[in-house]
FILUM-402842 format. One line per field, with one value per residue (C-alpha): residue in three letters; residue number from 1; x, y, z. Coordinates in steps of 0.001 Angstrom, whole numbers, plus 500000, padded with zeros to 6 digits. Layout:
resn <- c(ALA  ...) $
resi <- c(NUM  ...) $
c1 <- c(X  ...) $
c2 <- c(Y  ...) $
c3 <- c(Z  ...) $
This chain:
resn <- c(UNK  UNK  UNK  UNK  UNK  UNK  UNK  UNK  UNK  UNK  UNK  UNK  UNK  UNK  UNK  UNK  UNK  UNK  UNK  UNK  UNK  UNK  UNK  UNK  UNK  UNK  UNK  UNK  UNK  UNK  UNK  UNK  UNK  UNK  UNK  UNK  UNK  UNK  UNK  UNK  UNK  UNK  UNK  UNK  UNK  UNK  UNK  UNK  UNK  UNK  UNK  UNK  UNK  UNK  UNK  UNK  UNK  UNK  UNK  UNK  UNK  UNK  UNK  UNK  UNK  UNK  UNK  UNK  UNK  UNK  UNK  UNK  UNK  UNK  UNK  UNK  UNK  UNK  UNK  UNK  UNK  UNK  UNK  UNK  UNK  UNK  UNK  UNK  UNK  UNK  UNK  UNK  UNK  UNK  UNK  UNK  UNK  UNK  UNK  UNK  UNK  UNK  UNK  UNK  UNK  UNK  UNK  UNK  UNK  UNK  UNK  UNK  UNK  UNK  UNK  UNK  UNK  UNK  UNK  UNK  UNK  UNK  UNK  UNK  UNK  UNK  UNK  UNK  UNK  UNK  UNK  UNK  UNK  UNK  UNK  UNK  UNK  UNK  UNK  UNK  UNK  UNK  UNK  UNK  UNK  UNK  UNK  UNK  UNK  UNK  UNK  UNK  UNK  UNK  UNK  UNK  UNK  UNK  UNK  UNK  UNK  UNK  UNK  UNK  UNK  UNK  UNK  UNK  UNK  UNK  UNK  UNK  UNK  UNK  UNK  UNK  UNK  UNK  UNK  UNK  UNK  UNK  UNK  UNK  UNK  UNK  UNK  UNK  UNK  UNK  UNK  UNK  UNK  UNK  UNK  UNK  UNK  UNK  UNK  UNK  UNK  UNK  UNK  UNK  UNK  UNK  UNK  UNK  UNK  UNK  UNK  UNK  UNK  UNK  UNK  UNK  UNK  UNK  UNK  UNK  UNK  UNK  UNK  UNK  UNK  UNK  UNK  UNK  UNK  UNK  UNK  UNK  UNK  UNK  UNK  UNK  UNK  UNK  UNK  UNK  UNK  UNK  UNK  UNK  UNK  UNK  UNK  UNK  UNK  UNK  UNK  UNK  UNK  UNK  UNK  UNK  UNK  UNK  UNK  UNK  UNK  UNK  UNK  UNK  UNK  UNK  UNK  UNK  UNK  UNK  UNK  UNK  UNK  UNK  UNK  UNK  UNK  UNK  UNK  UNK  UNK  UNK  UNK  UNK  UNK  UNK  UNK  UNK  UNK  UNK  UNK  UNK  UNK  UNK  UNK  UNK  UNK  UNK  UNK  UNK  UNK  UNK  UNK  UNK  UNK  UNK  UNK  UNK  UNK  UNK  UNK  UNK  UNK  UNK  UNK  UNK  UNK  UNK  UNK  UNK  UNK  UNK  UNK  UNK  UNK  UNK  UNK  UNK  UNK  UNK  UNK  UNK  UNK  UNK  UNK  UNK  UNK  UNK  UNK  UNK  UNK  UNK  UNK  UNK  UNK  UNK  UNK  UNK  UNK  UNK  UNK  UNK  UNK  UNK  UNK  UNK  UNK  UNK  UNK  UNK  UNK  UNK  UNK  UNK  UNK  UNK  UNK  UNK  UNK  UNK  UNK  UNK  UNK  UNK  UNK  UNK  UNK  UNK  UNK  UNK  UNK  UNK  UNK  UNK  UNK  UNK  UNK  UNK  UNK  UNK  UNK  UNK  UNK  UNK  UNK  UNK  UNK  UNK  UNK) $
resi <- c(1  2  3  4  5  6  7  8  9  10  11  12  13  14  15  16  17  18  19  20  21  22  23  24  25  26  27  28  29  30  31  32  33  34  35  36  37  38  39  40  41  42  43  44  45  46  47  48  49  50  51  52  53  54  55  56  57  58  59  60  61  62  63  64  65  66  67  68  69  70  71  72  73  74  75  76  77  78  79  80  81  82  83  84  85  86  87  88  89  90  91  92  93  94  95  96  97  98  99  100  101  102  103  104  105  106  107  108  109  110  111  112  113  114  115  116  117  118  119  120  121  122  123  124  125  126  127  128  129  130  131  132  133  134  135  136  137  138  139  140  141  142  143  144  145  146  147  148  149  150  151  152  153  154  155  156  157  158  159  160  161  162  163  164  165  166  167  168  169  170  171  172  173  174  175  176  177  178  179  180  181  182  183  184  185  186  187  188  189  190  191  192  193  194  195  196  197  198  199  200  201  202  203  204  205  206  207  208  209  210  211  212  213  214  215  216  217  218  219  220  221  222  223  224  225  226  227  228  229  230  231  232  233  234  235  236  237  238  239  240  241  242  243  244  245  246  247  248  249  250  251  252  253  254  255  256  257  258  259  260  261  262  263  264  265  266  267  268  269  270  271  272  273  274  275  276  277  278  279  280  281  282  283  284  285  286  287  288  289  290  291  292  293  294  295  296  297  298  299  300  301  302  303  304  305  306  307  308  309  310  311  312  313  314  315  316  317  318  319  320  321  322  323  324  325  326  327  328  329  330  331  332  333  334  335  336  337  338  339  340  341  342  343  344  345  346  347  348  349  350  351  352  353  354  355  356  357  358  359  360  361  362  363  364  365  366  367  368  369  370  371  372  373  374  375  376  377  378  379  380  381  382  383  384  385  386  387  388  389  390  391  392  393  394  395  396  397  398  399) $
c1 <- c(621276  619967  618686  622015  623942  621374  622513  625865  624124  624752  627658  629939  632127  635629  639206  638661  634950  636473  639389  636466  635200  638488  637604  635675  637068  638884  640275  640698  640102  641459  640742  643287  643267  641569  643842  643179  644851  644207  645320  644485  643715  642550  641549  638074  636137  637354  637747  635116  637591  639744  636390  635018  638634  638291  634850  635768  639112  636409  634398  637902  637741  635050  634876  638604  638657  634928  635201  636188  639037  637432  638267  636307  636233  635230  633751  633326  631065  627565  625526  626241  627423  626615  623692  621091  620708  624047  624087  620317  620090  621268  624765  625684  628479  627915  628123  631803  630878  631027  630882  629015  627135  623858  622278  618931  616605  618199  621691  623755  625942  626593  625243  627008  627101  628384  631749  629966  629054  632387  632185  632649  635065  635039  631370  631867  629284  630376  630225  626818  626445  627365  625844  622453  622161  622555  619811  617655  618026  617629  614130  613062  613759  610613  607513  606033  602956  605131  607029  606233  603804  605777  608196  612177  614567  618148  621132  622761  619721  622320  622539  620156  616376  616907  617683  614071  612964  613739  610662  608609  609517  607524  607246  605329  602037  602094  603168  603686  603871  607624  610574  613876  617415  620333  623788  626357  629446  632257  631227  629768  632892  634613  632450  632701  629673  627636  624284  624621  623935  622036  620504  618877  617334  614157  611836  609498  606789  608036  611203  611965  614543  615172  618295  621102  623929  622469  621651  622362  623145  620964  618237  618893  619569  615979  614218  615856  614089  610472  609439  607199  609811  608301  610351  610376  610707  614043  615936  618687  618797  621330  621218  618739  615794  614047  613026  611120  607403  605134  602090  604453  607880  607339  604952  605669  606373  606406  609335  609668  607461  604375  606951  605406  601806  602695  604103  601260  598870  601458  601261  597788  596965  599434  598069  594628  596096  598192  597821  598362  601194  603171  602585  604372  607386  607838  607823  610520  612868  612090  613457  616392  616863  616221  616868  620262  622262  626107  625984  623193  625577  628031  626227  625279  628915  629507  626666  627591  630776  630425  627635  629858  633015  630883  630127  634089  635067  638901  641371  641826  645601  647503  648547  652032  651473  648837  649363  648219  645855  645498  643498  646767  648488  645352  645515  648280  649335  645446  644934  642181  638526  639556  641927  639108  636312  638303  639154  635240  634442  637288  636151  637635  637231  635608  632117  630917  628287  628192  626791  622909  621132  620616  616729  616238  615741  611966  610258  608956  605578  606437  608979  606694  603480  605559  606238  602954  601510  604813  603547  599815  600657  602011  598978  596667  599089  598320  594494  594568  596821  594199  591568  592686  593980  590793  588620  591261  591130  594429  597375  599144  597540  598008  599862) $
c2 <- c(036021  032346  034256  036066  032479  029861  030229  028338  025433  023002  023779  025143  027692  027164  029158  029754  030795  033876  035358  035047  038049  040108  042034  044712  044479  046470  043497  040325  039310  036340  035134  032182  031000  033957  036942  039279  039457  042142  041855  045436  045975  049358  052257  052763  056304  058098  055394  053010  050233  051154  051868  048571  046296  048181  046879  043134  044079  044425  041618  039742  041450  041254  037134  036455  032747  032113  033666  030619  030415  032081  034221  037103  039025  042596  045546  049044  051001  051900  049126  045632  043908  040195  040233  037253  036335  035347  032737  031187  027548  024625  024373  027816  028433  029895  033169  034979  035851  038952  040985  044265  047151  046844  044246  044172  041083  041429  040661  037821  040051  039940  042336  043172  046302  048914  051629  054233  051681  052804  056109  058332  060807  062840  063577  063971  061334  059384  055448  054329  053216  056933  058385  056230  057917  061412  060519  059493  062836  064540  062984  063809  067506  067769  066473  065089  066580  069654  069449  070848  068997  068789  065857  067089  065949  067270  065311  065780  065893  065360  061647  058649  058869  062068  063945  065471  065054  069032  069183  068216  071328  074098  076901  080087  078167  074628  073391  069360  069173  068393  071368  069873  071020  070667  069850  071145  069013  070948  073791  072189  070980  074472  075733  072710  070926  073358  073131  068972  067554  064781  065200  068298  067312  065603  068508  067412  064906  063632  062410  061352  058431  058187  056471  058043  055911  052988  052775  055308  055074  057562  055402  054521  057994  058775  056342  057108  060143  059035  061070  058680  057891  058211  055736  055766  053047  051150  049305  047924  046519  046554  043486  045251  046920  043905  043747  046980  046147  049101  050610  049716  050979  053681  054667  053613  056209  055729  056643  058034  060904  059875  061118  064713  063312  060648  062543  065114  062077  061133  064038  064944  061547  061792  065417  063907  060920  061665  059105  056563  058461  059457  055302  054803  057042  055687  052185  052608  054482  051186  048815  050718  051385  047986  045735  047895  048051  047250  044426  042907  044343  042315  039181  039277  039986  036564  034787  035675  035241  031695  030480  031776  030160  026768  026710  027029  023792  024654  025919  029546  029937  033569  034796  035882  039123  039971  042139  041285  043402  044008  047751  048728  049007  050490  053395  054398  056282  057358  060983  063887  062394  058991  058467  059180  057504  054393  055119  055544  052504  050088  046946  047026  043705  040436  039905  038343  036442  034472  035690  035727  032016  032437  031074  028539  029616  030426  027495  028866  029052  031458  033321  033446  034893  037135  038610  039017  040776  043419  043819  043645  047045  048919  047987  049457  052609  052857  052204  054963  057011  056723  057428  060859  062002  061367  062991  066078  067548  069919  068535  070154  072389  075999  078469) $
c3 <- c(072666  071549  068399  067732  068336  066595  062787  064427  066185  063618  062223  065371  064278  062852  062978  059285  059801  062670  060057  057130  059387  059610  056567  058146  061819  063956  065731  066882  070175  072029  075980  076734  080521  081739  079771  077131  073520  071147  067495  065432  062273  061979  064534  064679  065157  068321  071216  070604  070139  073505  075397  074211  074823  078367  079049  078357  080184  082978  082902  082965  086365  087651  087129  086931  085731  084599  080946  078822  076157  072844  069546  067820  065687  066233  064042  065172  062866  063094  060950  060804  057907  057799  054986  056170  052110  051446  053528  053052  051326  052486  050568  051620  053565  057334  058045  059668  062935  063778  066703  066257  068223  066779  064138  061857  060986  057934  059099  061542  063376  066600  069175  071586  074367  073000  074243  075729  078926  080114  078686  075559  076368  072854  073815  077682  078371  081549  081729  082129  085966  087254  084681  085176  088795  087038  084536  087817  089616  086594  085829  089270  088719  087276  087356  084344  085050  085017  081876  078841  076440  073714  071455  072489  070475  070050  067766  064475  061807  058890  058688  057402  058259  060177  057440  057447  060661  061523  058975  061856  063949  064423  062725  062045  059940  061705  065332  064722  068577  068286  069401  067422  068133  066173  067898  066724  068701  067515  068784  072041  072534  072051  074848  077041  076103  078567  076616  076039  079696  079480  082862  082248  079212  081087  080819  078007  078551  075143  074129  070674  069625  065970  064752  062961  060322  062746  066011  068459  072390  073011  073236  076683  077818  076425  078011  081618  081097  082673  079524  077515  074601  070835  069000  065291  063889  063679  061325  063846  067291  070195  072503  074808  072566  071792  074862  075203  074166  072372  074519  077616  077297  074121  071958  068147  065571  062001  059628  056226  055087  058058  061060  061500  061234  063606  066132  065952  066451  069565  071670  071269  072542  075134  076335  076046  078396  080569  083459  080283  079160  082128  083015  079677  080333  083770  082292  079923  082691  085253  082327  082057  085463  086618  083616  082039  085562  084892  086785  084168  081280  082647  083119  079097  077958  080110  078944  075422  075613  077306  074410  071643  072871  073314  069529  068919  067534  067873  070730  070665  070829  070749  067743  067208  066337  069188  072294  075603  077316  081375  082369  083701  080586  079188  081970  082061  078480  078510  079981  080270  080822  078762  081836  084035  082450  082145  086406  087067  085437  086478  088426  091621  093138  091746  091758  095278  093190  090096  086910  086732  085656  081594  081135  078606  075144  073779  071832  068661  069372  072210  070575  067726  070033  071633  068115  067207  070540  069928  065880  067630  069705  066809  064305  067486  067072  063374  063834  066130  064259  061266  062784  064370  061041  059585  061831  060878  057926  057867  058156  060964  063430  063223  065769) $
């Protein structure tokens, strides 16, 4: 969050600085005394935008009076947009800021949690905190001991570096170690998304989590799983992921043209350790069970929220054109599972207790080690990784 905020802490962050961002967003946000203002610009894909106003609607909620006067600006898509190298040097001009789902070290945006917290209702994928007790019981269905030794992954294949990962499946002259499904949503909608329940999808000792245009929210339905999560490598970060640490949470996987090899290299370790890897997948589902509860959600939308709106070197006021927002109004044109996703997720009373205490920010020697012992793990990976492959000669097992 510090990280995200820090390219600001000189400069504070101006009115003309927040509508510099309006070219790619899908709206503008403004908190004044405690209420909600929405200004649109365009409609985003499905409900993303109405999901994510109805989260913040929320945290209004659940601290009525605590979220400080603020305004944002706030872009929907998949990848983030605020390129890092336009704004080096020291006569550049700062960066828009922008509020995003997911950002890169590459890029300044914003990360923020994304909709499907309080639901995705074009997918059928409930909001998070009833859905993280589904994920639980699910996982507990079978033991990992149990499942079956194999990398399960199941998504749309036809975007960014998936696009040949269905390479990696087996077939009738090589078994990568790696069963790949494709998902076809139109039709799983059709038949009332029977075969796409994400609770009965922890039967692999292996889950894979590869991103798609950017990021994907899967990643925290695969690491509920207590399968040990093989997790190529990414481009982009949400505001959780950097804290899950290789060789503890997942097991690294590289991209491009060494995925199949990798994976190969991943299971066959994993089947040859299974106390280590089981310890792995259980790991990963406590940091998401412990560390990604709502209430924690909430607590970084406030702390965010409260750090951005200190850099602010103005006084939000409403706009003219800008609507206000209450989850009433939001509830009541909405119908079918967006109406009851948005019901299952409303806050019903105010938090008894305040927010969580934000720690200090790391000094850069810290930040810096902590870095290092992440980028440590992953070289072990590769060493490993090497190492197999070179005590095999063929490159894939046969059937």
């Amino acid at each position: 969050m510090y990280e995200d905020l820090w390219v600001w802490r000189k400069t504070g962050i101006s009115r003309e600085m927040v509508m510099s961002a309006q070219r790619t967003a899908h709206f503008r946000l403004v908190i004044v005394n405690g209420t909600a203002y929405v200004e649109k610009y365009r409609k985003a894909f499905q409900t993303r935008d109405s999901f994510s106003l109805w989260g913040i609607l929320q945290l209004l909620r659940r601290y009525p009076g605590k979220v400080p006067d603020l305004e944002l600006m706030f872009d929907c898509e998949d990848r983030p947009v605020i390129k890092a190298r336009h704004f080096q040097g020291t006569t550049g001009a700062p960066p828009p800021p922008l509020f995003k789902y997911c950002a890169s070290d590459e890029t300044l945006d914003i990360s923020f949690p994304d909709w499907s917290f309080w639901g995705w209702p074009e997918m059928n994928i409930k909001p998070w905190e009833g859905l993280l007790k589904d994920l639980k019981q699910g996982s507990e269905k079978i033991k990992w001991i149990d499942r079956e030794a194999y990398a399960y992954w199941k998504g749309n294949p036809s975007v960014a570096i998936r696009k040949n990962l269905l390479t990696c499946n087996v077939s009738e002259s090589q078994d990568w170690g790696a069963r790949l499904y494709t998902q076809n949503w139109i039709e799983e909608e059709k038949q009332g998304f029977k075969q796409s329940n994400l609770a009965s999808q922890c039967t692999h000792k292996y889950k894979i989590y590869i991103e798609g245009r950017g990021w994907s929210v899967s990643e925290k339905y695969i690491l509920a799983c207590d399968s040990l999560t093989l997790l190529v490598k990414p481009r982009y970060y949400d505001f959780f992921s950097r804290g899950l640490v290789p060789l503890k949470h997942y097991w690294p996987i590289k991209t491009k043209d060494d995925k199949c090899r990798s994976i190969k290299h991943a299971v066959d370790w994993g089947n040859t350790h299974p106390q280590k890897a089981q310890q792995f997948g259980k790991e990963g589902s406590k940091f998401i069970e412990e560390e990604l509860k709502m209430e924690f959600v909430y607590d970084y939308m406030f702390h965010l929220l409260t750090h951005y709106a200190k850099l602010l070197n103005y006084q939000p006021t409403v706009p003219p054109q800008a609507l206000q927002l209450c989850s009433e109004l939001m509830l009541c044109p909405a119908t079918g599972l967006e109406k009851q996703f948005m019901m299952d997720s409303m806050v019903k009373t105010p938090s008894r207790t305040p927010p969580c205490t934000m720690p200090p920010p790391f000094d850069p020697a810290t930040l810096h080690f902590l870095l290092r012992t992440k980028q440590n793990s992953i070289n072990q990976v590769h060493s490993w990784e090497n190492h197999y492959w070179n005590n095999h000669q063929n490159s894939a097992t046969p059937i």
